[in-house]
C-alpha positions as CSV (number, residue, x, y, z in Angstrom):
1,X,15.1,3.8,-18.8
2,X,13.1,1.1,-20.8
3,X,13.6,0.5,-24.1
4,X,10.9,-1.8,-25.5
5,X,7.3,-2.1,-23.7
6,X,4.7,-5.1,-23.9
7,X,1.5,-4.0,-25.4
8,X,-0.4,-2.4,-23.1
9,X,-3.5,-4.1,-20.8
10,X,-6.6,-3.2,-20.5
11,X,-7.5,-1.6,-16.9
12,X,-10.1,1.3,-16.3
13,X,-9.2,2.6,-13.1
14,X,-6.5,4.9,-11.6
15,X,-2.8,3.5,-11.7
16,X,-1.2,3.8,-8.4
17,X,0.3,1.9,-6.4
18,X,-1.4,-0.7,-4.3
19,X,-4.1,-1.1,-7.1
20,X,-5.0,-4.9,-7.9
21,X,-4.5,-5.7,-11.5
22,X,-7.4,-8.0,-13.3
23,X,-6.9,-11.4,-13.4
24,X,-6.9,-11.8,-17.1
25,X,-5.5,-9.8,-20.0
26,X,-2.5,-8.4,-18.3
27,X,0.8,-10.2,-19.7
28,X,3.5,-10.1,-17.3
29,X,7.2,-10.1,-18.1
30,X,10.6,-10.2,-16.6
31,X,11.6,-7.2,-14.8
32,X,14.3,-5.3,-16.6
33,X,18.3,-5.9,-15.5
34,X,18.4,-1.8,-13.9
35,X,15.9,-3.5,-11.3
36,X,18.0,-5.9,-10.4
37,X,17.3,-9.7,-8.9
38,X,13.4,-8.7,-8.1
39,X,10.4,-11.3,-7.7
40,X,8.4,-8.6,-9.3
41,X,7.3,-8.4,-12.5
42,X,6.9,-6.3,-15.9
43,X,3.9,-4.6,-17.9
44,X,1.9,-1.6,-19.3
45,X,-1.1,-0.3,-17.5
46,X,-2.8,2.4,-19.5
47,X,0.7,3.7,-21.4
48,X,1.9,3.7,-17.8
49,X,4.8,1.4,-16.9
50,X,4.5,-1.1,-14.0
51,X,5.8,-3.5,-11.0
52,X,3.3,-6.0,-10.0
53,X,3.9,-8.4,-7.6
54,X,2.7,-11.7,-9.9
55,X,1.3,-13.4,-6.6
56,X,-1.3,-10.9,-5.9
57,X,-1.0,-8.6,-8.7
58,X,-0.6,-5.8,-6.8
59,X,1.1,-3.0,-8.5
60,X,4.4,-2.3,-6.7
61,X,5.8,0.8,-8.5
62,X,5.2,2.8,-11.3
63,X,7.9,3.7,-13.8
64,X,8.1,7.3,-14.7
């Protein structure tokens, strides 16, 4: 479980995953250790927990 959250971006659409975050606004932050060694990274899409791929910014999973 996550502890501590970055604040969240802003982002009007859907979150699932696949979406494409924008290219601005979104702060990105290490993934948290229970992920493991991961090249994905950490933030908050509409309250919603996320993994985005920090290449593409593609979201990889959503944390429930």
């Amino acid at each position: 479980m996550l502890r501590s959250h970055p604040k969240p971006a802003p982002y009007d659409e859907p979150v699932r995953v696949g979406a494409v975050l924008p290219e601005s606004g979104v702060e990105y932050h290490e993934a948290p250790p229970q992920y493991g060694d991961t090249p994905y990274r950490y933030t908050v899409i509409g309250g919603d927990p996320v993994l985005v791929d920090p290449n593409t910014r593609v979201i990889k999973q959503v944390i429930k």
